[in-house]
VOFI-86927 format. One record per residue (C-alpha): x, y, z; residue in three letters. Coordinates in steps of 0.25 Angstrom, whole numbers, plus 5000, padded with zeros to 4 digits. Example, Ala and Ser with C-alpha at 12.3 -4.5 7.8 and 13.67 -1.06 7.14 Angstrom:
BEGIN
504949825031ALA;505549965029SER;
***
This chain:
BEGIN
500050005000UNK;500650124998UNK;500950225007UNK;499450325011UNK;500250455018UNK;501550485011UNK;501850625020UNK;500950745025UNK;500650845013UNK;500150945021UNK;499651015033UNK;498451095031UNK;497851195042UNK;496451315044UNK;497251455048UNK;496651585049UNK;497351635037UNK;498351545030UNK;499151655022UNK;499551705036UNK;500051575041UNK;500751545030UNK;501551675030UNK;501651625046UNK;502051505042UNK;503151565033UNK;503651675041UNK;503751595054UNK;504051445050UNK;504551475033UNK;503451395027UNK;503651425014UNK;502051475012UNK;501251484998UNK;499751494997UNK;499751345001UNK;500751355013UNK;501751295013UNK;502351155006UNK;503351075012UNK;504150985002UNK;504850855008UNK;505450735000UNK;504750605003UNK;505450455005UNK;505750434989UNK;506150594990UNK;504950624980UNK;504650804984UNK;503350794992UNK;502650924998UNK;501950945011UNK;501151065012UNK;500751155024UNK;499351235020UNK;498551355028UNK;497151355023UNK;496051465027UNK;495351425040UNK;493951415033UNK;494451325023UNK;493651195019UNK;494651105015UNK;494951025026UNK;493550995029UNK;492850925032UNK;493650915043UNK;493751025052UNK;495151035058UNK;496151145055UNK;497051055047UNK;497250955037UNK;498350865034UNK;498750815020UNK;499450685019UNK;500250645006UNK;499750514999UNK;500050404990UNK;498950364981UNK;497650454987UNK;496750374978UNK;497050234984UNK;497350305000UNK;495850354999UNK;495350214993UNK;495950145005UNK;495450255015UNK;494150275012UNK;494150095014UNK;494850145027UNK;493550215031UNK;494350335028UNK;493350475025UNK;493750525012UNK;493350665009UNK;493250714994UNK;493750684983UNK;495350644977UNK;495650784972UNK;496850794961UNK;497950914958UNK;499050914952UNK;499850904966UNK;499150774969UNK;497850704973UNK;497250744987UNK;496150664995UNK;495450685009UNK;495150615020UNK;494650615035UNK;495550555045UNK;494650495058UNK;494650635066UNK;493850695052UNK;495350775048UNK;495050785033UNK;496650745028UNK;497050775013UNK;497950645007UNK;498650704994UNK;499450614982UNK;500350724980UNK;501150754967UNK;502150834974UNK;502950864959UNK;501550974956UNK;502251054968UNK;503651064960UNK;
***
């Protein structure tokens, strides 16, 4: 079977108003911020370029529902297709529907507390 979480892709959270935590953010800790935040690049075991992306969004945003919590996580993935066939056997709630860009394929979930997690089959080259 192949491997389901490959590495964390990103870390997104509410704020008040992301454009001045991201200048926080760089001022203080040098994230290097764009409108997206801020994306981490790392190589993995085979020394493939692979990205992790730390993301404000607007407090009233409606993505991360239908969770409720301040944050979402976004784990990287191997074969999102298959990984949601075998989690929704699992009793796994998937939410929506595989979406696809030219970055990769993305995919929601809902772990056992209702945290709505993103899984993404990444193409890290589209970020070159």
């Amino acid at each position: 079977m192949k491997k389901r979480v490959t590495g964390l892709g990103g870390f997104f959270f509410k704020t008040e108003d992301p454009k001045v935590i991201k200048e926080w953010y760089r001022k203080h800790l040098g994230l290097n911020t764009d409108d997206y935040g801020c994306t981490f690049w790392w190589k993995d075991e085979n020394g493939t370029k692979c990205s992790t992306q730390w993301s404000p969004f607007k407090e009233d945003t409606t993505y991360f529902e239908p969770s409720k919590k301040q944050f979402m996580m976004n784990f990287r993935v191997e074969d999102l297709v298959a990984l949601l066939a075998t989690l929704k056997k699992e009793g796994v709630t998937i939410v929506g529907e595989i979406e696809e860009y030219d970055y990769g394929k993305f995919g929601w979930i809902l772990d056992a507390e209702g945290n709505k997690i993103e899984l993404w089959e990444p193409i890290d080259t589209a970020f070159l």
